[in-house]
C-alpha positions as CSV (number, residue, x, y, z in Angstrom):
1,X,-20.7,7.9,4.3
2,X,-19.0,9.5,7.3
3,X,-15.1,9.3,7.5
4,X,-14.5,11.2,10.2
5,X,-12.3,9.6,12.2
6,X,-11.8,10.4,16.2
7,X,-8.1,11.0,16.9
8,X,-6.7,11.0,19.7
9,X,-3.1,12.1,18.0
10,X,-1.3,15.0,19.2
11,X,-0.3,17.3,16.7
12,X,3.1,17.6,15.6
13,X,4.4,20.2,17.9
14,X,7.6,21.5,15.4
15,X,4.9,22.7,12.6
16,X,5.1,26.6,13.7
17,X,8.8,26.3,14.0
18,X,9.1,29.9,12.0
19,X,6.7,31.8,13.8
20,X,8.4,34.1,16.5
21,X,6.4,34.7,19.9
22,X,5.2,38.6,20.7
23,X,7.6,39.4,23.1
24,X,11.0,37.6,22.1
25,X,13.8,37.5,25.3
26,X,17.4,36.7,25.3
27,X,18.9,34.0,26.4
28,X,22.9,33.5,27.8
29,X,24.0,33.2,24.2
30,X,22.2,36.5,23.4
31,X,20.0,35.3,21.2
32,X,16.5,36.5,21.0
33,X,13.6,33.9,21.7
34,X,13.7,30.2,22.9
35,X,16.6,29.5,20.6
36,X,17.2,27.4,17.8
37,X,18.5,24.0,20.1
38,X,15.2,24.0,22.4
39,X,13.1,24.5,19.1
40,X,14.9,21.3,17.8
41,X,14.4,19.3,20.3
42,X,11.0,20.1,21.0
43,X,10.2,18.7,17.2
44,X,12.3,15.8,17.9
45,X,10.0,15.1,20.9
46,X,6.8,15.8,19.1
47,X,8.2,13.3,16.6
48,X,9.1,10.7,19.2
49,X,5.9,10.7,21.2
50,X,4.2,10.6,17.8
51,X,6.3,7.3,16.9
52,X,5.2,6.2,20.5
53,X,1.6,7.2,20.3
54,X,1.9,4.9,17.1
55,X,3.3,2.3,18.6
56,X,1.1,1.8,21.7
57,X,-2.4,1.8,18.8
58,X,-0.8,-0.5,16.8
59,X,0.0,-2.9,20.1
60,X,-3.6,-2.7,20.9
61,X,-4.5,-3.1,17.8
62,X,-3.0,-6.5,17.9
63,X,-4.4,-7.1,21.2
64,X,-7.9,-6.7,19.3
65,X,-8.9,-3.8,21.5
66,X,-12.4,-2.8,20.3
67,X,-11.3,1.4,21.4
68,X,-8.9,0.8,19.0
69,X,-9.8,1.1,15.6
70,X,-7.6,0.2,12.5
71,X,-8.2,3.4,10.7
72,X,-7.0,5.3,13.9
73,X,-4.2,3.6,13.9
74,X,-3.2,3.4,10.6
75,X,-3.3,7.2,10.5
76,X,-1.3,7.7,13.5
77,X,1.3,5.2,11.8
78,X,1.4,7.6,8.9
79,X,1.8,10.5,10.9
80,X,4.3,9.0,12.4
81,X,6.3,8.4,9.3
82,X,5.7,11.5,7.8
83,X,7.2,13.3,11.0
84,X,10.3,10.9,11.0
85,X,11.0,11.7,7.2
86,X,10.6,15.6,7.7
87,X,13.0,15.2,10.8
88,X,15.6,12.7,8.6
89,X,15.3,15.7,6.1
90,X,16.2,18.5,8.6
91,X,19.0,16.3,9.9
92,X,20.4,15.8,6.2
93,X,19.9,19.6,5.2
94,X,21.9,20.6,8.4
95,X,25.0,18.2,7.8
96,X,25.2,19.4,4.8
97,X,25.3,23.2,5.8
98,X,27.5,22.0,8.4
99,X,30.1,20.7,5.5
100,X,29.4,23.3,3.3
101,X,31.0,25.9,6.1
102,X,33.4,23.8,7.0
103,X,34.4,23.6,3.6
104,X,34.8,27.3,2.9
105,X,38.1,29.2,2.7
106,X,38.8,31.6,5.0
């Protein structure tokens, strides 16, 4: 029984979020590499073309597209939802570090 399945997904583009490039340069806030703002919302790109990509199978889906297969899209829905709840994660670790410093004496 094969179960390969041909994907035409793109992979999450936030997954090496910790690794640093070779030659890291400075930008006008003075810190080295891309910086953490462009990193973020390159993953919350990723993760919106994924819910997109998602979106468009599960239209042709419906449509009964025979390209299309159920499997395919049913992955790419996963996908999909596993990127959203990583992001809602970030987003929920961050406010919290956020009101954690704000909370702090000085």
């Amino acid at each position: 029984m094969d179960l390969r399945i041909s994907s035409t997904t793109v992979p999450l583009a936030g997954a090496g979020l910790a690794r640093r490039g070779a030659a890291p340069q400075a930008d006008a806030g003075g810190v080295g590499g891309a910086g953490f703002a462009s990193e973020l919302k390159g993953a919350l790109q990723s993760v919106s073309a994924a819910q997109n990509q998602a979106t468009q199978l599960q239209r042709e889906v419906q449509l009964e597209n025979p390209a299309v297969s159920l499997e395919e899209t049913m992955l790419a829905i996963q996908k999909a939802q596993i990127g959203f709840q990583a992001t809602l994660n970030v987003r929920n670790r961050m406010v919290q570090a956020y009101t954690d410093i704000m909370n702090m004496q000085v």
